[in-house]
C-alpha positions in Angstrom: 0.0 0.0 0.0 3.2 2.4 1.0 4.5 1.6 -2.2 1.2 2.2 -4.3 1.3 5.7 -2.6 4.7 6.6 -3.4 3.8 5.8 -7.1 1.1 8.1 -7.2 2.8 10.8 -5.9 5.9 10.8 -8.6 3.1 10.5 -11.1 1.3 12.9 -9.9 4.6 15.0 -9.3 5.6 14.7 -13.3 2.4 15.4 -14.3 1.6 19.1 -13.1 2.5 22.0 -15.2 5.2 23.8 -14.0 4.8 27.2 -12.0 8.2 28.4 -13.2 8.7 28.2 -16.9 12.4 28.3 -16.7 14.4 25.8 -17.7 12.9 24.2 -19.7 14.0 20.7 -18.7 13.2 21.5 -14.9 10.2 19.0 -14.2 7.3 20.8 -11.4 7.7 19.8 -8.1 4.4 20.1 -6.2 3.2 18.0 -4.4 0.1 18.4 -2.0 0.8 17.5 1.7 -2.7 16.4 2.1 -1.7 13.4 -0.3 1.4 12.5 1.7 0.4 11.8 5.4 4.6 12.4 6.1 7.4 13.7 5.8 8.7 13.1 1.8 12.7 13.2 -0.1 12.1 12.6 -3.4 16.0 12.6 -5.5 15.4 13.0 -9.6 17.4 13.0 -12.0 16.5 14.3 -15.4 18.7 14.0 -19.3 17.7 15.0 -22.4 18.2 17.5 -24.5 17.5 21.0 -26.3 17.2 22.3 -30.3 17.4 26.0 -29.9 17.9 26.1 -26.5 16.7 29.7 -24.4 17.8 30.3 -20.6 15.4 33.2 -19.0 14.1 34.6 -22.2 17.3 34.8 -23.9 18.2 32.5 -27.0 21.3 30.4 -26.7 21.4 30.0 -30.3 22.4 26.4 -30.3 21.4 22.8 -29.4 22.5 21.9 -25.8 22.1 18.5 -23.7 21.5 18.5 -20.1 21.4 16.4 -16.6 19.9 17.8 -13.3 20.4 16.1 -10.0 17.2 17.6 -7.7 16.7 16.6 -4.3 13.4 17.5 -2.8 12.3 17.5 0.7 8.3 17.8 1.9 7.8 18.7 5.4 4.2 19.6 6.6 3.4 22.8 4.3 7.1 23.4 3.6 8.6 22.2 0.3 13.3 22.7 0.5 14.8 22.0 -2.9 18.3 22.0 -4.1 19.0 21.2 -7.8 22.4 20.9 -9.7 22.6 21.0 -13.4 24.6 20.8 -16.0 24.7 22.0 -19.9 27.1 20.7 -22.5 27.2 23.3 -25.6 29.8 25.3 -27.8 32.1 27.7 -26.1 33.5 29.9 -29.0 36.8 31.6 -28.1 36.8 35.0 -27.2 39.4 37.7 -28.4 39.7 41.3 -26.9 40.9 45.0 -28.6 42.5 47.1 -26.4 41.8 50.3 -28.9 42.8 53.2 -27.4 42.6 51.8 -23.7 38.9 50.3 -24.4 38.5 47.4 -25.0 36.7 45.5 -27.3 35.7 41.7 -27.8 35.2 39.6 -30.0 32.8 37.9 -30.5 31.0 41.4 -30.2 28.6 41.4 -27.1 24.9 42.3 -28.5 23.9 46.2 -28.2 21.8 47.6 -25.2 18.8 47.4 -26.9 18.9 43.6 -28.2 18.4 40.5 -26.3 21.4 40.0 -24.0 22.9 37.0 -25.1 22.5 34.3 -23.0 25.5 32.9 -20.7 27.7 30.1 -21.4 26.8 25.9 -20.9 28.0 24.9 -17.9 27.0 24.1 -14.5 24.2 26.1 -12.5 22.8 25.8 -8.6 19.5 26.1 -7.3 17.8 26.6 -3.9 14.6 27.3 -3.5 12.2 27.6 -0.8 8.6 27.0 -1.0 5.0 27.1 0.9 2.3 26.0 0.5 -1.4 27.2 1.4 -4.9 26.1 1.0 -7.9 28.6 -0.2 -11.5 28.1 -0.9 -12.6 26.1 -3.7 -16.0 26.0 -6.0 -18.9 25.4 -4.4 -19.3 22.0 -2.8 -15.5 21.6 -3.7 -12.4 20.6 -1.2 -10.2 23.7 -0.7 -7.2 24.2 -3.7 -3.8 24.3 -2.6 -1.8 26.4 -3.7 2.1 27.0 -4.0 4.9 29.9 -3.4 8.0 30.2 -3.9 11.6 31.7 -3.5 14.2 30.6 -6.1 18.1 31.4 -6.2 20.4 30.6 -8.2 24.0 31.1 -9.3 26.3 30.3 -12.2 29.7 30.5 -12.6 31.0 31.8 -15.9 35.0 31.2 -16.5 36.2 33.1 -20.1 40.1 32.8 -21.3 40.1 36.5 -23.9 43.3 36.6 -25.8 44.8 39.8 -26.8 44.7 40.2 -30.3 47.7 42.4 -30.6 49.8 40.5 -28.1 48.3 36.8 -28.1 48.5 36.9 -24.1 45.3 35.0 -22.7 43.9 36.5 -19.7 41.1 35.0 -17.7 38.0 36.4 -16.3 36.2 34.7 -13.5 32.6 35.7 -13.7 28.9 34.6 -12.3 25.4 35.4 -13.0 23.0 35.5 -10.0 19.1 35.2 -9.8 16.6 35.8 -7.3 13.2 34.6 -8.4 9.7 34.7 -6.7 6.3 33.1 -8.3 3.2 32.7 -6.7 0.1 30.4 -7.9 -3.0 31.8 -8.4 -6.4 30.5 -8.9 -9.8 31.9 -9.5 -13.1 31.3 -11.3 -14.8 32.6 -14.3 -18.5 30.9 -15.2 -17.8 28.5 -13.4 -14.5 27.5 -14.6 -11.7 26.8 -12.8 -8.7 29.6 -13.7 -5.0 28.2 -12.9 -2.1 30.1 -13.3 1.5 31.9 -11.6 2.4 35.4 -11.0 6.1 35.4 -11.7 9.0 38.0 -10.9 13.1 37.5 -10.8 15.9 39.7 -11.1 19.1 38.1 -13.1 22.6 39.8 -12.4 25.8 38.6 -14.7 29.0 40.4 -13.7 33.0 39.4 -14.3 32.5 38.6 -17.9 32.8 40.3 -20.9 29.1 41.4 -21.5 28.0 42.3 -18.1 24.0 42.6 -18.1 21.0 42.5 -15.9 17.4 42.5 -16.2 13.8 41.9 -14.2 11.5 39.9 -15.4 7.8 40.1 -14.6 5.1 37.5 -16.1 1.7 36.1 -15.7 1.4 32.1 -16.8 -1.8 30.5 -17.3 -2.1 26.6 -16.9 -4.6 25.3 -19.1 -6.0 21.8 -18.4 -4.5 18.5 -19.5 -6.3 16.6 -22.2 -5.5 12.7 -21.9 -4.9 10.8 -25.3 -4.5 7.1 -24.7 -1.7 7.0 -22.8 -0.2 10.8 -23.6 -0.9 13.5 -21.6 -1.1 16.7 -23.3 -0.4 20.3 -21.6 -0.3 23.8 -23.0 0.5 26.7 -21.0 0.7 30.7 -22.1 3.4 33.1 -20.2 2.7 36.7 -21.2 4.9 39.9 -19.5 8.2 41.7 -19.9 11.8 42.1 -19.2 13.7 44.7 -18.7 17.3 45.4 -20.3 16.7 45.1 -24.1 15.6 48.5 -25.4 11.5 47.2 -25.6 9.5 48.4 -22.5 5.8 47.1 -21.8 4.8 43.6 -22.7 7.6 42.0 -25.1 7.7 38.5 -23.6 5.3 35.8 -25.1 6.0 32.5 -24.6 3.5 29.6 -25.2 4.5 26.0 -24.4 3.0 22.7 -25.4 3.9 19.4 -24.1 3.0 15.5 -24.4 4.3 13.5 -21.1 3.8 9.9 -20.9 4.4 8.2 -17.5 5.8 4.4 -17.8 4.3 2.2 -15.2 7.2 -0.4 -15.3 10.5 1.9 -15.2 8.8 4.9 -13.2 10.3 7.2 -15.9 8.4 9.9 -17.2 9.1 11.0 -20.9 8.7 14.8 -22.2 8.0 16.0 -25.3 8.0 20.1 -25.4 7.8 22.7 -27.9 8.4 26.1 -26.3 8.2 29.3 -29.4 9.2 32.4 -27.9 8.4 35.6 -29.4 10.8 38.3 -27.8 10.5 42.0 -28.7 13.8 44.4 -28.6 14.4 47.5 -29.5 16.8 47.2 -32.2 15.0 43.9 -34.0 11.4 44.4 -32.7 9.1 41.3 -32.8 11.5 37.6 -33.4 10.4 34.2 -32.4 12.9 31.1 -31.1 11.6 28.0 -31.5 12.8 25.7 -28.4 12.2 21.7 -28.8 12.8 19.6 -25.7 13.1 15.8 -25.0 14.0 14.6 -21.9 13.3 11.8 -19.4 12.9 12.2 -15.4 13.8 9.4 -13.1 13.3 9.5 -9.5 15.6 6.8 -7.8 15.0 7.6 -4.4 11.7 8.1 -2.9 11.4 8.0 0.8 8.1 8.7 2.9 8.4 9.2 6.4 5.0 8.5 8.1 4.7 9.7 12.1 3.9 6.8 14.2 0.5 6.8 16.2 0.7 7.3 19.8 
């Protein structure tokens, strides 16, 4: 019966749309305590892979693969997660100018008003802190639980620039930090239930050779799953805008849809996800990325820790 339960619950885990839309590859992670009766780790690992790969709204402009290591622990209304990932891409060199005592790289860094480029593959950290809280339902319905969350992560970004005039490499020891908050929201409209996430972070890259920041603020609806034979298919729409690339007001729409299927025998869970992007800047206006992900989930350690009754 124990086991039957912990079953559910990873199925049930893989199977909710995420509240945070970023990475892509980052499986959701709620899980209602009401369905536990304990104190729950749950370890995952996920691998796969990225065509066009986009990290916070900012094109990579390349294919990437991936592995996260994210260990979860459930305690009463309090969800503690800490994830490690990796991505394995191109790192072109870089070269540097020192033109009249300013210098100037090579590859050249994308204007103020573009897109920041998106930082390097490599290995990322995440901690993240999150609460959950129960508010009235439909009529005649149980109360909906809901989830909120503080995300922060960090990313170290290592460059080696030689000197073009000289040849003498040099080495620059950045990072790029992010606070993140996102909240889950539900209400109801003729009767039907309205899911979604209110979503806000602040991203800070400095050390590197195209020092940026930006704030992000976003509204994601979750629309329903539809079942097809064993598939379950998800859509979700994240409308709002970032700061840093010349576009004020709403330049951020990004819808994504995904087919998940959930093997019984393995306790893998399979994703499917197509993820356009359509970005506004100032200096290219309107441009869409098209982001295809395929990844599995695996969840080798699942340990429930039921009280024992006095």
């Amino acid at each position: 019966m124990l086991r039957m339960l912990l079953y559910t619950i990873i199925a049930l885990l893989a199977a909710t749309a995420s509240a945070q839309p970023r990475p892509v590859f980052d499986p959701d992670d709620f899980v209602d305590y009401r369905e536990r009766g304990g104190t729950l780790f749950i370890s995952r690992l996920v691998l796969g892979g990225a065509s066009g790969f986009v990290d916070d709204y900012r094109p990579l402009h390349q294919s990437v693969g991936f592995v996260e290591l994210a260990n979860s622990l459930y305690w009463g209304h309090i969800q503690l997660d800490y994830k490690l990932s990796d991505r394995s891409g191109k790192n072109g060199p870089v070269s540097v100018c020192g033109c009249a005592g300013n210098p100037i790289y090579f590859p050249t860094p994308p204007s103020g008003d573009s897109i920041p480029a998106a930082p390097p593959p490599g290995p990322k950290q995440t901690v993240q802190f999150g609460w959950y809280h129960a508010v009235d339902g439909g009529p005649a319905e149980p109360p909906v639980m809901l989830k909120y969350r503080v995300t922060l992560s960090w990313q170290p970004i290592d460059t080696d620039v030689t000197s073009i005039a000289t040849g003498e490499v040099s080495h620059l020891s950045g990072r790029e930090r992010s606070l993140g908050l996102d909240a889950d929201t539900y209400f109801r409209v003729s009767g039907h239930d309205v899911w979604g996430s209110l979503l806000y972070a602040r991203t800070v890259r400095t050390g590197t050779t195209d020092n940026r920041s930006q704030n992000e603020l976003e509204y994601m609806s979750r629309f329903p799953g539809r079942s097809v034979g064993p598939i379950l298919l998800r859509a979700t729409l994240t409308v709002g805008g970032v700061s840093g690339r010349g576009a004020s007001g709403l330049n951020i729409v990004n819808p994504a849809f995904e087919a998940f299927w959930h093997d019984p025998r393995t306790r893998a869970n399979l994703h499917l996800i197509w993820s356009p992007l359509a970005a506004r800047s100032g200096a290219e206006g309107w441009r869409t990325h098209n982001q295809i992900a395929l990844f599995v989930d695996y969840a080798p350690i699942v340990r429930l820790f039921i009280p024992r009754k006095k």
